[in-house]
LOKE-520139 format. One record per residue (C-alpha): residue number from 1; x negated, y, z. Coordinates in steps of 0.25 Angstrom, whole numbers. Each point is the difference from the previous one (the first is absolute). Layout:
BEGIN
seq=NUM; px=X; py=Y; pz=Z
...
***
This chain:
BEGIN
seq=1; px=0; py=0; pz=0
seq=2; px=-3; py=15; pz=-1
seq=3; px=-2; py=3; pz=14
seq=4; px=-1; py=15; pz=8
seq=5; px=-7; py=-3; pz=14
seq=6; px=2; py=15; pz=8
seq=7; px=-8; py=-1; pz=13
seq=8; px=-14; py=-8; pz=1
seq=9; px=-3; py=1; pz=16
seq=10; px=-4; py=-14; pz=7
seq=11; px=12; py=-6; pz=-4
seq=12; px=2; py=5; pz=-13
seq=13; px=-13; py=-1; pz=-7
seq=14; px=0; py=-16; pz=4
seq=15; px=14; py=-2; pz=-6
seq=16; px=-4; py=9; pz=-11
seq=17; px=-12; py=-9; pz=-3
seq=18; px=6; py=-12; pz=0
seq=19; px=12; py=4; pz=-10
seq=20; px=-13; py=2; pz=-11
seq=21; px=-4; py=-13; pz=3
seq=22; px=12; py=-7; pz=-3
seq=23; px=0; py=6; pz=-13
seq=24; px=10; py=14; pz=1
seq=25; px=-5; py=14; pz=-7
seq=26; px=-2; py=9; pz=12
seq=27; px=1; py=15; pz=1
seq=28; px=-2; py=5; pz=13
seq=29; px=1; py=13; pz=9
seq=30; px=-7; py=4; pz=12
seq=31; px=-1; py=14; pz=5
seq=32; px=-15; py=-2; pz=3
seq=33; px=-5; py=-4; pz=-15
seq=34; px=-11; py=-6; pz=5
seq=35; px=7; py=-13; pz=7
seq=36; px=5; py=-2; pz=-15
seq=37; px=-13; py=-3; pz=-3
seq=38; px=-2; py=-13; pz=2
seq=39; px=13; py=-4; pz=-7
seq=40; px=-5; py=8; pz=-11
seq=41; px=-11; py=-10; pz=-2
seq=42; px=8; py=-11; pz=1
seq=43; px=7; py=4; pz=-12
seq=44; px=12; py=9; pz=6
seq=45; px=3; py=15; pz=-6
seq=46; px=1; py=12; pz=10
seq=47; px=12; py=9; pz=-1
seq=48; px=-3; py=14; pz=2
seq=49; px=14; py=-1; pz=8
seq=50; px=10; py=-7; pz=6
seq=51; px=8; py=2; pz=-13
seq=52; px=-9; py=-3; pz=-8
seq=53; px=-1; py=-13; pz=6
seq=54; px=14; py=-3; pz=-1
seq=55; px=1; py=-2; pz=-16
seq=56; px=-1; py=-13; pz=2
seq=57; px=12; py=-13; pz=1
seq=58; px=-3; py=1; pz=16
seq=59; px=-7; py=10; pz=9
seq=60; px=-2; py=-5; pz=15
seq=61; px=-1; py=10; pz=10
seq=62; px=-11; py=-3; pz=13
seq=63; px=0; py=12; pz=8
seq=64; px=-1; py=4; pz=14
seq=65; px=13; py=5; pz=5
seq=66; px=13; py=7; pz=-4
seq=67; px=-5; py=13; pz=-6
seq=68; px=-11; py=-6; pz=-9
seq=69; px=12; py=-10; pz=-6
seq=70; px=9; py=13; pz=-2
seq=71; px=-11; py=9; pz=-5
seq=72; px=-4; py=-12; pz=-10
seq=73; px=15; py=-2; pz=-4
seq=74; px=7; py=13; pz=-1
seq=75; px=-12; py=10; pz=-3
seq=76; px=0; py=7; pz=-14
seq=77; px=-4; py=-9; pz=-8
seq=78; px=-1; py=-11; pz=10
seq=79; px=5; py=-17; pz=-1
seq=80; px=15; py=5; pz=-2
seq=81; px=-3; py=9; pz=-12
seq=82; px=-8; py=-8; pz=-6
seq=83; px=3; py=-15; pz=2
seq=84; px=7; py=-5; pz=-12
seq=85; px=12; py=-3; pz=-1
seq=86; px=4; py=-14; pz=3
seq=87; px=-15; py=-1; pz=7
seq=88; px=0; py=-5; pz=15
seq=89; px=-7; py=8; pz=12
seq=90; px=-5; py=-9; pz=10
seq=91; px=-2; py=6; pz=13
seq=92; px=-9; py=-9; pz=9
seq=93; px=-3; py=10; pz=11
seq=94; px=5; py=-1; pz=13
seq=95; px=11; py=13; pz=-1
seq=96; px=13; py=3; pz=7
seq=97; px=14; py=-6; pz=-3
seq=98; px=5; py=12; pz=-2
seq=99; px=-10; py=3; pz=-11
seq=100; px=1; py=-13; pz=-8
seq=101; px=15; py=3; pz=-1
seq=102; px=-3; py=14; pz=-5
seq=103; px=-10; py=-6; pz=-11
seq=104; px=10; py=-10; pz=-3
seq=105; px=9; py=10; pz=-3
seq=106; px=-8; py=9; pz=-8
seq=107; px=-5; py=-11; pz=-8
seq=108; px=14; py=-6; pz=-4
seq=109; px=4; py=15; pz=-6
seq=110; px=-11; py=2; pz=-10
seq=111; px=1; py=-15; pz=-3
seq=112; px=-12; py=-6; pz=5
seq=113; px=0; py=-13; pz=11
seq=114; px=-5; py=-1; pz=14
seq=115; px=-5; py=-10; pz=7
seq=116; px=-5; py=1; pz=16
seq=117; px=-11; py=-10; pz=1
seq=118; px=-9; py=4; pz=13
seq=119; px=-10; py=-11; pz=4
seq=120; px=-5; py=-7; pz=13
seq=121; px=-16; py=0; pz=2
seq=122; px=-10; py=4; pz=2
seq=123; px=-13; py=7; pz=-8
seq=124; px=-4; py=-14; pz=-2
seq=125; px=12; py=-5; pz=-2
seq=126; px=1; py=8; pz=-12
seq=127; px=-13; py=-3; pz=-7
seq=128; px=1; py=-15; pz=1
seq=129; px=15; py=3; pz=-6
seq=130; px=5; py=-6; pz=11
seq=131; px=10; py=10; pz=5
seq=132; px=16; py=-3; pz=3
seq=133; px=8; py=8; pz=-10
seq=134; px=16; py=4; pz=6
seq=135; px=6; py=3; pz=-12
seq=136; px=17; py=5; pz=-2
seq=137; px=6; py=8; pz=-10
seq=138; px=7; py=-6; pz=-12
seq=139; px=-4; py=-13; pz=-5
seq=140; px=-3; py=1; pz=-14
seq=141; px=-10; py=13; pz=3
seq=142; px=-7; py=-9; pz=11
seq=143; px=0; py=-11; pz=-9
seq=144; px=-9; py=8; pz=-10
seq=145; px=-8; py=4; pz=12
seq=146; px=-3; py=-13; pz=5
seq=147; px=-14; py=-3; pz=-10
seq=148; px=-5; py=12; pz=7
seq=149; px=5; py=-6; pz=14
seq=150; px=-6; py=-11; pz=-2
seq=151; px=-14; py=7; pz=-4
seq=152; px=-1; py=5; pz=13
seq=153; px=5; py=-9; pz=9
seq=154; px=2; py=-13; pz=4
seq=155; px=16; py=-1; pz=3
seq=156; px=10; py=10; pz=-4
seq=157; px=15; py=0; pz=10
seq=158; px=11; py=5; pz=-6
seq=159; px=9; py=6; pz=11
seq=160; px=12; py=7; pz=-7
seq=161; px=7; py=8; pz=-13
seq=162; px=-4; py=13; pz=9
seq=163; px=-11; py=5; pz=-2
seq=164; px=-2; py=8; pz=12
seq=165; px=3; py=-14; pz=8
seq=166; px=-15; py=-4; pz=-4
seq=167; px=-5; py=13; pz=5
seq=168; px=8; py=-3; pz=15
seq=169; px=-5; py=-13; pz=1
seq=170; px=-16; py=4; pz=-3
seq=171; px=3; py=11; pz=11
seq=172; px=5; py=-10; pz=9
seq=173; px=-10; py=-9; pz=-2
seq=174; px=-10; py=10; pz=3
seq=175; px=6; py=4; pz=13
seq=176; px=-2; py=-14; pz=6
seq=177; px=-15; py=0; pz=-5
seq=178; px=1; py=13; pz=10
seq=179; px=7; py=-7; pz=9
seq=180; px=-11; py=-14; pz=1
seq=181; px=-11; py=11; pz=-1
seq=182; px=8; py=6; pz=13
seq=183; px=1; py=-13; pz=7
seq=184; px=-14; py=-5; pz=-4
seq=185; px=-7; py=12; pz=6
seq=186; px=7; py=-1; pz=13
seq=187; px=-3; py=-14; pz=1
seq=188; px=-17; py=1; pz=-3
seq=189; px=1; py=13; pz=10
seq=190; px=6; py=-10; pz=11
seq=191; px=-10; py=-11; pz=-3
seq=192; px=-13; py=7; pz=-3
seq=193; px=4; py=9; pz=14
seq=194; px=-1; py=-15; pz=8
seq=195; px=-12; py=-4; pz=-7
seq=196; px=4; py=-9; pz=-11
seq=197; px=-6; py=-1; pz=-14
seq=198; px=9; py=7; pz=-11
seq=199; px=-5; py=-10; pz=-10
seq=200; px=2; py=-13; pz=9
seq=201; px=14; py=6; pz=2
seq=202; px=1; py=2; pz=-16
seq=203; px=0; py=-14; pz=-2
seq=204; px=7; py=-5; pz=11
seq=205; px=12; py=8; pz=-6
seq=206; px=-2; py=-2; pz=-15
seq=207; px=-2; py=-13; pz=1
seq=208; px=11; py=-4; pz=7
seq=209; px=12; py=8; pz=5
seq=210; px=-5; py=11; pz=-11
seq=211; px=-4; py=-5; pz=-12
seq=212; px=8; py=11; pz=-11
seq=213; px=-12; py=8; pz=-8
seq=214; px=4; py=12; pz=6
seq=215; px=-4; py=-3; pz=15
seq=216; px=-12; py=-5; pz=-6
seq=217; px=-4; py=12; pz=-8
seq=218; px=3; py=9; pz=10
seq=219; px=-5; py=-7; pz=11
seq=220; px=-13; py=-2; pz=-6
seq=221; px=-2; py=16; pz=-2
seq=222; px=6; py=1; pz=15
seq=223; px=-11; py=-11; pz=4
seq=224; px=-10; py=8; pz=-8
seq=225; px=4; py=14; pz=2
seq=226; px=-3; py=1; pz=-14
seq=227; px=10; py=13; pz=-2
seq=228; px=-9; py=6; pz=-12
seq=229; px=1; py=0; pz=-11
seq=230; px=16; py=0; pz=-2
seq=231; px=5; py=-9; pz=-7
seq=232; px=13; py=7; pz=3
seq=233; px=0; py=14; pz=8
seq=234; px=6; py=3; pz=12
seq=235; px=5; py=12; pz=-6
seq=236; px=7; py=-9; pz=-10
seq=237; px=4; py=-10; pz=10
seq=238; px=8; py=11; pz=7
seq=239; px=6; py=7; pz=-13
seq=240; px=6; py=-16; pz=-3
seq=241; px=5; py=-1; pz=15
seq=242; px=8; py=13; pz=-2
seq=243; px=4; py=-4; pz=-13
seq=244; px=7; py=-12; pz=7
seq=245; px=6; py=9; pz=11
seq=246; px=7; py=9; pz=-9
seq=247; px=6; py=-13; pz=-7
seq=248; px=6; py=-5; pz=13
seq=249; px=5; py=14; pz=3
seq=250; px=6; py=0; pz=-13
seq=251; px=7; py=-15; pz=1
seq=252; px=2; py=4; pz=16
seq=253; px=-8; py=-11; pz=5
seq=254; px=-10; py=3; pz=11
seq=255; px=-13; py=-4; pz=-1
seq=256; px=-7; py=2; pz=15
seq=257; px=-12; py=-7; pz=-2
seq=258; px=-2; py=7; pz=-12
seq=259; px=1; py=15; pz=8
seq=260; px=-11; py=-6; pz=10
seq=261; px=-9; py=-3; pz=-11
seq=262; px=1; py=12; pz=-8
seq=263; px=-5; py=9; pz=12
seq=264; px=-11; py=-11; pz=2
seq=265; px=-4; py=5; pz=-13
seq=266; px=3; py=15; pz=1
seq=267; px=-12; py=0; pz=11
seq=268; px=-8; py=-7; pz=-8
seq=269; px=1; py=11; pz=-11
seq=270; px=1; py=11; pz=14
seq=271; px=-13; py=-6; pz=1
seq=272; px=-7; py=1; pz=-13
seq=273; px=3; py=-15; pz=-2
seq=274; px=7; py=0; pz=-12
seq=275; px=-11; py=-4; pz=-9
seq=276; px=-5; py=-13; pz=5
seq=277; px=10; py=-14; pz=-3
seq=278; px=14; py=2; pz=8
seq=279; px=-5; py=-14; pz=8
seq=280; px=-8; py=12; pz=6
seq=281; px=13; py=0; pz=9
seq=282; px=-5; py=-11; pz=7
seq=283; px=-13; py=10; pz=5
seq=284; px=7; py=9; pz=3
seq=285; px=9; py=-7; pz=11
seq=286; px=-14; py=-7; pz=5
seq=287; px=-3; py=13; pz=2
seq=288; px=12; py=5; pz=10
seq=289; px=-4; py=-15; pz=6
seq=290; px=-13; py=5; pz=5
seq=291; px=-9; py=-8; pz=-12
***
C-alpha cells in the first residue's frame, strides 16, 4: 500500500520501520526532520507536511496527545484537507474519546474512512512488530488496514463498529498498567524497607501468583530502579490516566483508583519527574517510605 506515517517518536519510527520491510511505500512526517532520516535511507520519502503525507491510500497518525492529532488533522492544509477521498486515516496514538469521535465525524463528511487502531507495547515491542493493535471503526475500512496491522504487530483485537470504542478500551488498558505500577511500588517499598531482596521478591511473584508480562516488566524496572531512559514518560503516563477519567466522567462511572494514581503522577511531574519512565512512580513512593 501507499502509506503516510505522521509522528516518528520511539514508537512510531519502530512501527514505521517495519511497514517498509514488509514491502508498503512509506511517506513520513515528523516535525523534527532529522528523526525521518533514517527512514529515508530505508527507502521512505519525507513530506514537508502533515498534508503532504496524506496523499496516499492511508495515513497513520502516531503522535503524543490530543492537540498534536488535532493540529495534524484539522490544520490548513493538514490529513482532512488533503487525505483522498475514500482514503483511511488510522489513528494509532493513544487520544481522547472525545476526539476520536470528533475525527470520525469530520472524516465521514469529506468522504474519507476512519479507523481508531491504538496499540499495547512497548518501544521494544514496537521494533520486533510485536505490539497488540485494538482496532474499531467499520469493518470493510479496518479490513483494508489489516496488512498494515499485521506489519506492525503481532495480534490485532477488533472490539467494535465505533471507532471511538478502540480508543476507550486503549485508555483503560493504560489506566490498569498505572494502577499494577501503583500497587507494585507499594509493594517493593514495604519489602525492601524489611530488608528483602527486590529481585528475589520479582521471581517469587512472577513465577507464581504473578506471571502476566506486565508484572514482569514493571517489576523488573521497579527491582532495578532502571526509571531512565522512558520507554514511556511519566508525563504521558498522566495525560493517559486523565484521559480515562474524563471518560468515566463522561459515561458516570467512577473511577477512584484512577484519581489516586493521577496525583501520584501529578507529584511526579511537581517534582520535575515527568521525563523518566511513569514505573518511575514506583521511586517515588520508595521515597515517601523513607528508601
Amino acid at each position: 500500500m501507499n502509506v503516510g506515517f505522521i509522528g516518528l517518536g520511539h514508537m512510531g519510527a519502530a512501527m514505521a520501520q517495519n511497514l517498509l520491510k514488509a514491502g508498503h511505500r512509506l511517506v513520513v512526517f515528523n516535525r523534527t526532520r532529522s528523526k525521518a532520516e533514517p527512514l529515508a535511507s530505508a527507502g521512505a520519502c519525507v513530506a514537508a507536511s502533515p498534508g503532504e503525507a496524506s496523499r496516499n491510500d492511508a495515513v497513520i497518525t502516531m503522535l503524543a496527545d490530543d492537540d498534536a492529532v488535532a493540529e495534524a488533522v484539522f490544520s490548513d492544509g493538514g490529513i482532512l484537507a488533503e487525505l483522498p477521498s475514500g482514503a483511511v486515516h488510522i489513528s494509532m496514538s493513544t487520544i481522547s474519546v472525545a476526539l476520536s469521535k470528533r475525527l470520525g465525524e469530520a472524516h465521514g463528511k469529506a468522504g474519507q474512512a476512519y479507523v481508531a487502531a491504538p496499540v499495547f507495547g512497548r518501544p521494544e515491542f514496537a521494533a520486533a512488530a510485536k505490539l497488540i493493535v485494538v482496532a474499531a471503526g467499520d469493518d470493510s475500512a479496518i479490513g483494508r488496514c489489516q496488512p498494515l496491522f499485521d506489519a506492525m504487530g503481532q495480534r490485532t483485537f477488533i472490539v467494535g463498529p465505533k471507532a471511538s470504542q478502540a480508543n476507550l478500551v486503549k485508555l483503560s488498558g493504560n489506566f490498569l498498567i498505572a494502577s499494577v505500577i501503583e500497587s507494585l511500588g507499594e509493594a517493593f517499598a514495604l519489602i525492601r524497607k524489611a530488608g528483602v531482596d527486590p529481585h528475589l521478591y520479582l521471581d517469587i511473584l512472577t513465577s507464581t501468583l504473578f506471571s502476566a508480562p506486565i508484572y514482569k516488566i514493571y517489576g523488573g524496572l521497579i527491582a532495578d530502579e532502571k526509571y531512565e531512559p522512558a520507554g514511556f514518560k511519566m508525563a504521558l503516563g498522566l495525560k493517559d490516566v486523565r484521559l480515562a477519567l474524563a471518560a468515566g466522567d463522561a459515561l458516570a462511572v467512577p473511577m477512584p483508583v484512577a484519581s489516586l494514581v493521577r496525583d501520584h503522577f501529578l507529584s511526579g511531574l511537581a517534582q520535575g519527574k515527568g521525563d523518566i519512565d511513569w514505573s518511575g512512580l514506583a521511586g517515588l513512593i520508595a521515597r515517601d517510605a523513607g528508601l
